[in-house]
N, C-alpha and C positions, 0 to 999 in steps of 0.2 A: 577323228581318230588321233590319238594321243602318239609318241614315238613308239613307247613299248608295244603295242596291239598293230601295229605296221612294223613291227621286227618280229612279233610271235606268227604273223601271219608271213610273212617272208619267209621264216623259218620252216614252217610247215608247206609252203609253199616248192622250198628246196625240198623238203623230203617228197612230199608227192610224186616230182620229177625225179627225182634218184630212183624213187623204190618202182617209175612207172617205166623208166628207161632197165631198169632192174629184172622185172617182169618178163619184159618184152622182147629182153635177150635171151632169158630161158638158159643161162648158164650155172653151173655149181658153185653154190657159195658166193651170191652177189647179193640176195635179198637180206633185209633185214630179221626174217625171219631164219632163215638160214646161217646169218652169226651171231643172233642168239643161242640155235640150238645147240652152236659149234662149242661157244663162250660158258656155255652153263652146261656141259655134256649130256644137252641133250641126245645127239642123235639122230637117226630116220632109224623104223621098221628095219632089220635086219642089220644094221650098222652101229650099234648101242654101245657107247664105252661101259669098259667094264667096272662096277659102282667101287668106290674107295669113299673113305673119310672125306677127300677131299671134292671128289664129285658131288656126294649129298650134302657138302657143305654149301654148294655152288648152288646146288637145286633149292636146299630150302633157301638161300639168301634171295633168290629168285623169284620164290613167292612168296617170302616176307616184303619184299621190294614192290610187286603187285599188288598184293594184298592193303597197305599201304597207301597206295598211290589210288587205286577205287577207296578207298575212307576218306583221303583224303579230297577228293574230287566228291565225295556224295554228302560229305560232311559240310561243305562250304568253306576248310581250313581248319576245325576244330581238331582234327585227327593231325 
């Protein structure tokens, strides 16, 4: 194992442990998923900011940034 692939796996290694001590607290707004929805106005079911220019700006940059990141991970780097 090279140094980067012992730092990507560190890496991932610290997220597992945030998002599992995250979990397990069962508090508002700790998960990673939870500040994404915050950060990109997504939202929960009954709590939905109300849509502006700037929200759907946020959303589509959201899934262009997704969108992206699957090409580029299924592409091998080409995308």
């Amino acid at each position: 194992m090279d140094f980067w692939e012992i730092v990507w796996l560190a890496w991932f290694g610290i997220f597992g442990v945030l998002e599992g001590v995250a979990l397990a607290r069962k508090e508002k707004n700790d998960t990673l998923s939870e500040h994404i929805w915050k950060w990109f106005a997504i939202g929960t079911p009954g709590d939905r900011p109300r849509k502006s220019g700037w929200v759907q700006l946020r959303r589509v940059g959201l899934v262009a940034g997704l969108a992206w990141l699957c090409l580029h991970f299924l592409t091998g780097g080409w995308v």
